[in-house]
DSSP file (Angstrom, degrees, kcal/mol; ACC not computed):
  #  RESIDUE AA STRUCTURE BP1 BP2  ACC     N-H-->O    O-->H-N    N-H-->O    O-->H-N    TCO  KAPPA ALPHA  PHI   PSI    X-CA   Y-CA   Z-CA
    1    1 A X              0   0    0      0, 0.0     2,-0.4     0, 0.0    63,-0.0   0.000 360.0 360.0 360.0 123.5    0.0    0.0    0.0
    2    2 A X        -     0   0    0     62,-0.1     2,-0.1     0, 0.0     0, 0.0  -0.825 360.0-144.1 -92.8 128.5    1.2    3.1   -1.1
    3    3 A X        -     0   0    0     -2,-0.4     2,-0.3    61,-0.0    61,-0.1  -0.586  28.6-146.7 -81.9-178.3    0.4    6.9    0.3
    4    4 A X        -     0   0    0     59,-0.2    61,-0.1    -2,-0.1    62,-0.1  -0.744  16.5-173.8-139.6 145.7    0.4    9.3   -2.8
    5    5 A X        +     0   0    0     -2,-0.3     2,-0.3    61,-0.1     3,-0.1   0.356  45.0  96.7-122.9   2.3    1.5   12.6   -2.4
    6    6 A X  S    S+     0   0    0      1,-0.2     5,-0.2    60,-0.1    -2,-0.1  -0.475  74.8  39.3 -91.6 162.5    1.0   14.5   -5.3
    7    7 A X  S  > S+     0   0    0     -2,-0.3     4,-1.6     3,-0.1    -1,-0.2   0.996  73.6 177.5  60.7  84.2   -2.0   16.8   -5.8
    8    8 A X  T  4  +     0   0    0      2,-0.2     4,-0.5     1,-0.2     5,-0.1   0.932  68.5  57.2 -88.2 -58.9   -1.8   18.0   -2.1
    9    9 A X  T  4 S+     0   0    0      2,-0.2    -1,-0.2     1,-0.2     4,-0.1   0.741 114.7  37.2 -63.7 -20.8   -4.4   20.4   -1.9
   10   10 A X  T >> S+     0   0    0      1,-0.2     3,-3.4     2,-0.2     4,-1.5   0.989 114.1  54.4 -56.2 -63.5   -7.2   17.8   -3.1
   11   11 A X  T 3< S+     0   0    0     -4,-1.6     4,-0.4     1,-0.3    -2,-0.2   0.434 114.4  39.6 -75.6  -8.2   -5.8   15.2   -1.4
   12   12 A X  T 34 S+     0   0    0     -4,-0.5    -1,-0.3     2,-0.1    -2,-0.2   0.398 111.8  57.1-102.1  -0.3   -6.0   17.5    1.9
   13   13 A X  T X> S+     0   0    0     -3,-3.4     3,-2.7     2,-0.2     4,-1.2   0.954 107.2  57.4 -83.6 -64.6   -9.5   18.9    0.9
   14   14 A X  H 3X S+     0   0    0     -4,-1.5     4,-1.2     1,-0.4    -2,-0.1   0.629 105.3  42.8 -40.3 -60.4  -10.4   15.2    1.0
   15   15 A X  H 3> S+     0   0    0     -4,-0.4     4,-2.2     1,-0.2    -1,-0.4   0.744 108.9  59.6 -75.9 -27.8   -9.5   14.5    4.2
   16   16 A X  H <> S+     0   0    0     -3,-2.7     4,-2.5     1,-0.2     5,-0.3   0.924 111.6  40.8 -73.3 -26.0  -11.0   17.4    5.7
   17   17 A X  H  X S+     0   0    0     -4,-1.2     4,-0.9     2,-0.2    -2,-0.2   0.719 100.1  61.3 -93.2   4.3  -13.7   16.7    4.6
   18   18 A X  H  X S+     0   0    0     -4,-1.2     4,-1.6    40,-0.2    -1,-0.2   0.812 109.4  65.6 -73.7 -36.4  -13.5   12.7    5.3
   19   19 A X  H >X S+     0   0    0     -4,-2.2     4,-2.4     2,-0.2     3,-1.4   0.984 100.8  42.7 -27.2 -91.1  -13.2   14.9    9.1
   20   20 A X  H 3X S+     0   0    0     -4,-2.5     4,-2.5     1,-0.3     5,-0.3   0.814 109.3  51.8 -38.5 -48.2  -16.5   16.3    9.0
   21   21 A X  H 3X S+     0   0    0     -4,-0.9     4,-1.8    -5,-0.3    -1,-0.3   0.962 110.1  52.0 -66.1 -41.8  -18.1   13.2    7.9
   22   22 A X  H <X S+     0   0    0     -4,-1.6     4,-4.0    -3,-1.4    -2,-0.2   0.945 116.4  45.2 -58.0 -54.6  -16.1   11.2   11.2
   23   23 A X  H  X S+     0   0    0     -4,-2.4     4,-0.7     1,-0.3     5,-0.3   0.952 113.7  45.6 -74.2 -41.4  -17.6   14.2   13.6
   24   24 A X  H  < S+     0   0    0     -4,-2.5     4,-0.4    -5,-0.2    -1,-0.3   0.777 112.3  49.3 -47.8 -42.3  -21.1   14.2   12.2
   25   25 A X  H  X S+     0   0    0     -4,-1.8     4,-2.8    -5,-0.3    -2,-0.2   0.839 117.2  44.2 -86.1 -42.1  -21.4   10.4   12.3
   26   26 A X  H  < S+     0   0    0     -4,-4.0    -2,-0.2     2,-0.2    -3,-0.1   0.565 114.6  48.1 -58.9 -11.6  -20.1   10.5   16.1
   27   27 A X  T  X S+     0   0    0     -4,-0.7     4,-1.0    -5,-0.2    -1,-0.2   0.561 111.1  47.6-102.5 -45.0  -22.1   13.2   17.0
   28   28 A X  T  4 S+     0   0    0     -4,-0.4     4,-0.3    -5,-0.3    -2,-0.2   0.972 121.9  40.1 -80.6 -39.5  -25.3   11.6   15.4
   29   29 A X  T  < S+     0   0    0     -4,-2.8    -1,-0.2    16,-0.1    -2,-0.2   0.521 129.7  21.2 -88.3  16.1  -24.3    8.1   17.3
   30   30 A X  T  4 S+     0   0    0     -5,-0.2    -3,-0.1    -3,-0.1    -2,-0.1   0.242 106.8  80.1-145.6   2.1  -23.1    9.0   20.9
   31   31 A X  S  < S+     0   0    0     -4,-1.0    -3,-0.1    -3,-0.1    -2,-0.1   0.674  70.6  92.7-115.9   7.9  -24.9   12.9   21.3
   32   32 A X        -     0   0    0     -4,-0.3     2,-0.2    -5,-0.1    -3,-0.0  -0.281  60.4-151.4 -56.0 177.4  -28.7   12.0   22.4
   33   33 A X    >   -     0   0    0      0, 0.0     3,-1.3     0, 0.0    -2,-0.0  -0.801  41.6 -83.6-129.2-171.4  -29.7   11.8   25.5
   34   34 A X  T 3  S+     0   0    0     -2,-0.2     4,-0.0     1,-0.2    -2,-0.0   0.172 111.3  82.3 -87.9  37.3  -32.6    9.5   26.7
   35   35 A X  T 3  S+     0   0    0      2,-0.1    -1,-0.2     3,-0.0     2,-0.2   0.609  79.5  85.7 -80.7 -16.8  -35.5   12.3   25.8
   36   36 A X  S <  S-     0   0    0     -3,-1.3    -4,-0.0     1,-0.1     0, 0.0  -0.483  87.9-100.9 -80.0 148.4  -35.3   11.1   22.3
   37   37 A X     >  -     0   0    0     -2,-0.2     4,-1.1     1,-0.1    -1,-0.1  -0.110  22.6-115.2 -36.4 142.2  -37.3    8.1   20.9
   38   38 A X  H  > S+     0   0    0      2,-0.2     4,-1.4     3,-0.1    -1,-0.1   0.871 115.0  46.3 -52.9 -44.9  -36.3    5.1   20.4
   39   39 A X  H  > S+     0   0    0      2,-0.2     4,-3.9     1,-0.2     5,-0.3   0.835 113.7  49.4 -53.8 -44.5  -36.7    5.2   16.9
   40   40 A X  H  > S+     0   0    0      1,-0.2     4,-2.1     2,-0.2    -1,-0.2   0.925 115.1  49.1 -54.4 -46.4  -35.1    8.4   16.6
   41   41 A X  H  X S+     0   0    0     -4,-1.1     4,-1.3     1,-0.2    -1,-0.2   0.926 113.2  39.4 -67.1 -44.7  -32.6    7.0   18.6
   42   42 A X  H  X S+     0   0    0     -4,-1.4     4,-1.3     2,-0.3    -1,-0.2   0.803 117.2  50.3 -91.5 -31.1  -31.9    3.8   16.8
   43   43 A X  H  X S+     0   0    0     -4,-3.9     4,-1.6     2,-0.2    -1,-0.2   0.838 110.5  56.3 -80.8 -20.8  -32.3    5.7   12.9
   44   44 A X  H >X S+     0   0    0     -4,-2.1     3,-1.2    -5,-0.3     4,-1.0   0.971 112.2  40.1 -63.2 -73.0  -29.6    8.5   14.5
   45   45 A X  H 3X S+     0   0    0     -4,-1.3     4,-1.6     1,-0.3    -1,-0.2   0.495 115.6  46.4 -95.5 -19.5  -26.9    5.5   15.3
   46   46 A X  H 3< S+     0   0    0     -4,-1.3    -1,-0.3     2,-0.1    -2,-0.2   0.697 116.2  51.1 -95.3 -11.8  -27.6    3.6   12.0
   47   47 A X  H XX S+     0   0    0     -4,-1.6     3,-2.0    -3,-1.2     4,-0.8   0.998 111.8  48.3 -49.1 -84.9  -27.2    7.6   10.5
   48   48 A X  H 3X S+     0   0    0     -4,-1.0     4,-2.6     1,-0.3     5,-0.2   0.880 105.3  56.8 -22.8 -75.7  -23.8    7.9   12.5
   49   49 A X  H 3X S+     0   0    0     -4,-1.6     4,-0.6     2,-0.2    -1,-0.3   0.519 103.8  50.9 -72.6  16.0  -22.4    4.7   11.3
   50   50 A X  H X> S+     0   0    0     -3,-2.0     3,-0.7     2,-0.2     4,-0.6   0.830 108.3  55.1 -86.5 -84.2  -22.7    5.6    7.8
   51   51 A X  H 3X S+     0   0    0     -4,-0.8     4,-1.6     2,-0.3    -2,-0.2   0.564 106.2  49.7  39.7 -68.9  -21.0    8.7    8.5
   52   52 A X  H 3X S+     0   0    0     -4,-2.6     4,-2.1     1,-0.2     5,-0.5   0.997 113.6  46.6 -87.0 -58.2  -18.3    7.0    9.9
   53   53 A X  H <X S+     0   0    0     -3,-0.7     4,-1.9    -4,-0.6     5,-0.4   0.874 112.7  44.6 -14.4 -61.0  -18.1    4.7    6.8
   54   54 A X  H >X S+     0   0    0     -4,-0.6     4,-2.8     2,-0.2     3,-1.3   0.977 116.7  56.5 -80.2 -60.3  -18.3    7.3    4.1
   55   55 A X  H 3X S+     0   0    0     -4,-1.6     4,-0.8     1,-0.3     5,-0.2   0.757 109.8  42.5 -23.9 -76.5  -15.4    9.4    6.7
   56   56 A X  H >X S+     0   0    0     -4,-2.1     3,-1.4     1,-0.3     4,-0.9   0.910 115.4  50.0 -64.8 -29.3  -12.9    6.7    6.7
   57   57 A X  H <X>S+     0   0    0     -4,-1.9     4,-2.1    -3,-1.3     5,-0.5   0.909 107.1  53.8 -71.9 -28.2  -13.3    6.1    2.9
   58   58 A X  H 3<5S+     0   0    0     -4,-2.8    -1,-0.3    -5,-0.4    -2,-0.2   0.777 115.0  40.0 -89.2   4.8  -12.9    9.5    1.9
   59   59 A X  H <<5S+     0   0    0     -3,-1.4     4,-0.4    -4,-0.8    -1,-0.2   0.203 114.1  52.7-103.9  19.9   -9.7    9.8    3.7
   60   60 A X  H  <5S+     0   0    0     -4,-0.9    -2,-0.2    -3,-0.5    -3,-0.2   0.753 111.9  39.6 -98.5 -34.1   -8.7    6.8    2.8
   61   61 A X  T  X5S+     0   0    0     -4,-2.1     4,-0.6     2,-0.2     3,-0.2   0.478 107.7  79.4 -90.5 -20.5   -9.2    7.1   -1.2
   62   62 A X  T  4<S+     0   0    0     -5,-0.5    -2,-0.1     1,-0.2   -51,-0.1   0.989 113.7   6.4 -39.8 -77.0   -7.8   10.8   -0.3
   63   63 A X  T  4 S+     0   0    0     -4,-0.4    -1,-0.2     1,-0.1    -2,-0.2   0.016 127.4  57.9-116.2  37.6   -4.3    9.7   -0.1
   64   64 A X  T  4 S+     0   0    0     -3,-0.2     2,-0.9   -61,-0.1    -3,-0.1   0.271  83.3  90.8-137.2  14.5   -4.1    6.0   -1.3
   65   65 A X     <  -     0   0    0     -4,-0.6     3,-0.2     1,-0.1   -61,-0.1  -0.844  65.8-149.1 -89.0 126.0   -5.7    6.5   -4.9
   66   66 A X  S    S+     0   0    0     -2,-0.9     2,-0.4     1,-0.2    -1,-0.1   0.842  88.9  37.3 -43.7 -48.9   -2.9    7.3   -7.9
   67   67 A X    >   +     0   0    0      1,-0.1     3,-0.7     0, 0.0     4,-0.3  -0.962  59.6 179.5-143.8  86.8   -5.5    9.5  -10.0
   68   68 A X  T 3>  +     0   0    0     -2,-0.4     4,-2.0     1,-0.2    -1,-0.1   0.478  62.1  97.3 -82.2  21.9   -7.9   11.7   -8.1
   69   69 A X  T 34 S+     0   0    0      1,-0.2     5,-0.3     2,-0.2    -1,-0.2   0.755  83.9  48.5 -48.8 -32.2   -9.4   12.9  -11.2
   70   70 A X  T <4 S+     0   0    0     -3,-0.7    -1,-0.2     1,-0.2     3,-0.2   0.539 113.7  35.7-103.6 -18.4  -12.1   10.5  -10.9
   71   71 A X  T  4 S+     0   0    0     -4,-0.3     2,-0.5     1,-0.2    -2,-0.2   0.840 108.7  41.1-119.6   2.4  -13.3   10.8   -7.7
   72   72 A X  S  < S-     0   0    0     -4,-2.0    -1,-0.2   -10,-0.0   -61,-0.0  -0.951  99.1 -89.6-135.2 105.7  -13.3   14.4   -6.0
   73   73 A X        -     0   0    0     -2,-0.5     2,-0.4    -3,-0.2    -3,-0.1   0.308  35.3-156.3  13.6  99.9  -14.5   17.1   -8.5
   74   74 A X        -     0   0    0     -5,-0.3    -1,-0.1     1,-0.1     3,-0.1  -0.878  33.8-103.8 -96.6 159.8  -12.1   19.0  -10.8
   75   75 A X        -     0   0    0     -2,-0.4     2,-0.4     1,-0.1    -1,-0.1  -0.081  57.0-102.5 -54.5 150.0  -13.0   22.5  -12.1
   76   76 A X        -     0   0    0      1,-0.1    -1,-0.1    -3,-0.0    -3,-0.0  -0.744  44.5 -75.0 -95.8 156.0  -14.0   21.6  -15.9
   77   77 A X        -     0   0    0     -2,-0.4     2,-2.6     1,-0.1    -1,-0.1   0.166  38.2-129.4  -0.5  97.7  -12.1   22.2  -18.7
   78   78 A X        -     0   0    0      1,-0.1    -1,-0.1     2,-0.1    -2,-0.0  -0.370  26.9-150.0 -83.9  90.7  -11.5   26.2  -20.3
   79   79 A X              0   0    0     -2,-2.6    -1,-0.1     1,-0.1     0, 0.0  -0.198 360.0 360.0 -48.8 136.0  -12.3   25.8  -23.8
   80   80 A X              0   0    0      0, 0.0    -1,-0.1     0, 0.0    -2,-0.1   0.668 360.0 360.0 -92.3 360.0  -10.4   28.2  -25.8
């Protein structure tokens, strides 16, 4: 397994935002208290762990992908 280092500022966009996804998904399974529903409770923690799923893949394909052309947005093309 190789880290990648080229295209820095993607590949650190990437991760911040692989961040966000980690804090959202920890927040949504471990910050109710017991005033909420159950349901609420239970669709928040299956919420979370997707969250924490999509987080670790998007800092994971962040720096261990070759080519991030194909997965995180580049600006299109300036036709001349």
């Amino acid at each position: 397994m190789r880290i990648y280092t080229n295209q820095l500022a993607i590949r650190c966009l990437g991760t911040l935002i692989g961040l966000g996804f980690l804090a959202v998904g920890a927040y949504a399974m471990f910050g109710a208290d017991e005033s909420v529903a159950d349901f609420a409770l239970q669709r928040a923690w299956w919420f979370g762990l997707t969250a924490l799923v999509g987080g670790a893949w998007a800092i994971g394909v962040s720096w261990l992908d070759a080519d991030l052309s194909g997965v995180w947005c580049r600006p299109p093309r300036r036709s001349r």
